[in-house]
C-alpha positions in Angstrom: -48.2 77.0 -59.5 -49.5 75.2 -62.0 -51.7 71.2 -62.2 -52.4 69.3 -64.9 -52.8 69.7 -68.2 -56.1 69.6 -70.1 -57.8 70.2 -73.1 -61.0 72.4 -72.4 -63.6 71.0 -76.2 -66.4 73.4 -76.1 -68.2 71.3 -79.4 -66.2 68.3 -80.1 -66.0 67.5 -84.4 -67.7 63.9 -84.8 -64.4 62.8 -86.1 -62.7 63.9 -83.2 -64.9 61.8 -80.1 -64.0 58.4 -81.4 -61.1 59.2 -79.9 -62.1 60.1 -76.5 -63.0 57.6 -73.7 -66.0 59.7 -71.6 -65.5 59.3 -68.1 -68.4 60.1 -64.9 -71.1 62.1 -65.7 -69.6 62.3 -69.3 -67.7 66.0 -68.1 -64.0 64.3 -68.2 -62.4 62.3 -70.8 -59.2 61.1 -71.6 -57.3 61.4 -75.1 -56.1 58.3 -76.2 -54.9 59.4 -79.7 -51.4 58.9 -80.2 -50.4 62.6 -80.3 -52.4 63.1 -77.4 -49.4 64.4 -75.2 -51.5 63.2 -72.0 -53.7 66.2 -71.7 -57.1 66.0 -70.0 -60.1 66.3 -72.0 -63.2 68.7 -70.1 -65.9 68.7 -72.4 -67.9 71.9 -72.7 -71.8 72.0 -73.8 -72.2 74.0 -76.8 -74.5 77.6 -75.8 -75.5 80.5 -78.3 -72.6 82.9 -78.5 -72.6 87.0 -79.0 -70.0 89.4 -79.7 -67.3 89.1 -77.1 -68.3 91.6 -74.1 -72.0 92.1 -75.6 -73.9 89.9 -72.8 -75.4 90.2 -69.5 -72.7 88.0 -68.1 -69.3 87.6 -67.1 -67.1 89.5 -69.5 -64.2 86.7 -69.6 -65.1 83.2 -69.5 -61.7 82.4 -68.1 -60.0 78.2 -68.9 -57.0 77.4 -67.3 -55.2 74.8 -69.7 -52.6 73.8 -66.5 -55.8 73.3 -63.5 -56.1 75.6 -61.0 -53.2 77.8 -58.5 -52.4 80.9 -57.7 -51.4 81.8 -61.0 -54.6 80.7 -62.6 -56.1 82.7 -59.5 -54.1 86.3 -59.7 -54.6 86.2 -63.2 -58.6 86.3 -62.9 -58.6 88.9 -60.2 -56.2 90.8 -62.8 -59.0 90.9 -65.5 -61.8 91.1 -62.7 -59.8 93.6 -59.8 -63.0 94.8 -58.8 -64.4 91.4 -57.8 -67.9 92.4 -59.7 -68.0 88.9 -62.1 -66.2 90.5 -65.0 -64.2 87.5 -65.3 -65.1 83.9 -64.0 -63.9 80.8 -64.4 -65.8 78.0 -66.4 -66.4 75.0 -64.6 -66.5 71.3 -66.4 -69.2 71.0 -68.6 -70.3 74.8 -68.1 -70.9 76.3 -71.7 -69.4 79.9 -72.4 -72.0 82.4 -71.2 -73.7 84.5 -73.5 -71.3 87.2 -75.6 -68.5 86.0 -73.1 -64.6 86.1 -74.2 -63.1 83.0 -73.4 -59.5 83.4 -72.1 -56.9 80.9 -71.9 -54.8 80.7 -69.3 -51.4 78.7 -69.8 -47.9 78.7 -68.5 -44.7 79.2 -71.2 -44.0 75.4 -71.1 -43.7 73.2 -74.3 -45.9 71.0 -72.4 -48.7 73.9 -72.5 -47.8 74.8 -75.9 -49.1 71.7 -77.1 -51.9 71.3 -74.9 -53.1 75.0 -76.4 -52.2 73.3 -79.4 -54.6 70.4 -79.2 -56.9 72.2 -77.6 -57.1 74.9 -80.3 -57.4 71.8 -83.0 -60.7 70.8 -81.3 -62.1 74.3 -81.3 -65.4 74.7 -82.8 -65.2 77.8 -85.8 -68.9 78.9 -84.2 -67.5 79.4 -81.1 -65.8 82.9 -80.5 -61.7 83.1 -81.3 -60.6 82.7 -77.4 -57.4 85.0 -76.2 -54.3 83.2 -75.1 -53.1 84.9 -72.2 -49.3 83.0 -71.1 -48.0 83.2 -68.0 -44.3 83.5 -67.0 -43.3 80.4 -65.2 -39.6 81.6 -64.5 -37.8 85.0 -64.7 -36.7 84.0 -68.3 -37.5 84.1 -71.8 -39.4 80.7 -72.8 -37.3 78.4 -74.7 -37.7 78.6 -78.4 -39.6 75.6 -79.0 -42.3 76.4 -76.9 -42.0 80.5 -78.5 -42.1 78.6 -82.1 -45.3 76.6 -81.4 -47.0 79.8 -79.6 -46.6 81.8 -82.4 -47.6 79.5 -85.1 -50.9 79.5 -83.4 -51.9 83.0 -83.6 -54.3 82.5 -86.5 -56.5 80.8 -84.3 -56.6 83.0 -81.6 -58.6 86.8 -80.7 -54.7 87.6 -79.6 -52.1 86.5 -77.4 -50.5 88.3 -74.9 -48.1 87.4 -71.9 -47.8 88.2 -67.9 -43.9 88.8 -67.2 -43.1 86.5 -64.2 -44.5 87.7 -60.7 -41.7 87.0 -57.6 -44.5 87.7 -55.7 -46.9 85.2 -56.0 -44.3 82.6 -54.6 -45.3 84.6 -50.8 -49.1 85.0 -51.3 -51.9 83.2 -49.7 -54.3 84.4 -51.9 -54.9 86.6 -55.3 -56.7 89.3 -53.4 -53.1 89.2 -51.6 -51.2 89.3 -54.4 -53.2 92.2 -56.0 -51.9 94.4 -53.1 -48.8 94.3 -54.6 -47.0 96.9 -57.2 -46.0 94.4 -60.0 -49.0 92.1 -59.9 -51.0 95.7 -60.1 -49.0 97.4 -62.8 -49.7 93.4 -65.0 -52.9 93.6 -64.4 -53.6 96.9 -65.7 -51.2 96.0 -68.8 -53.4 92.7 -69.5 -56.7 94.6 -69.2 -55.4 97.3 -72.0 -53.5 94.4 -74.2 -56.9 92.5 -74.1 -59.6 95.4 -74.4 -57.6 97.5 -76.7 -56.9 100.7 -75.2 
């Protein structure tokens, strides 16, 4: 369900890119810090930023920390059901559109924790808060290391909020498939109200 990890640097600090080998067309890099925990680097051109929701764009400027699946897929159609652009996910080197929200999309691995983690470090305080939005990778609680580093992130985060595990995306072929069901429906409309506020 879930690829590789990567970090997702929107404005990099200048301390920060001596660490960073820039691959093709300077949109991929790889962290070769010692704490780098093998996460990708995507670098992101800075853009002018508005109140979350107050631009002419895509409401959710959606970036999957674990690449792209079904998951990653369900989980945009859950924030977007209507298929109108509400949410839309950011391509390498695609800079967050205008008063966007950017979302982050992560399983309940350690391994995510600490790619959040890093990515989070390298996130630029003119750049909107992003959400955390966690995804159940199994039908059971995540083990308490990865809860512990979660949690201790929430001061740099908009919020955090978490999808309970969905049997059902294990038989889909595709999110609009997996929106026809009753528990991927009833997440969906519980991310939208965690996320929006009402």
């Amino acid at each position: 369900m879930w690829g590789d990890c990567r970090r997702d640097v929107l404005e990099m600090p200048i301390g920060f890119a001596k660490e960073i080998t820039l691959a093709s067309r300077g949109s991929r890099a790889t962290n070769n810090s010692a704490d780098g925990g093998g996460c990708d680097v995507t670098t992101y051109s800075p853009a002018p930023t508005a109140a979350p929701g107050m631009g002419v764009g895509p409401r959710y400027a959606v970036i999957p920390v674990n690449g792209y699946g079904i998951a990653v897929a369900t989980a945009v159609r859950m924030l977007d059901p209507d298929d109108t652009g509400t949410a839309r996910i950011l391509a390498a080197g695609e800079s967050i559109p205008y008063g966007a929200l950017p979302v982050l999309l992560a399983d309940t691995t350690v391994y995510s924790a600490v790619c959040v983690e890093q990515m989070l470090l390298a996130w630029h305080t003119a750049l909107p808060k992003p959400w955390l939005v966690l995804v159940s990778d199994a039908p059971t609680r995540a083990v308490p290391e990865a809860r512990y580093r979660f949690r201790a992130l929430g001061a740099r985060l908009a919020g955090m909020t978490r999808i309970s595990y969905l049997p059902s995306l294990r038989t889909v072929e595709s999110a609009e498939s997996a929106m026809q069901h009753k528990d991927v429906q009833g997440a969906a409309v519980k991310l939208r109200r965690h996320i929006e506020g009402k």
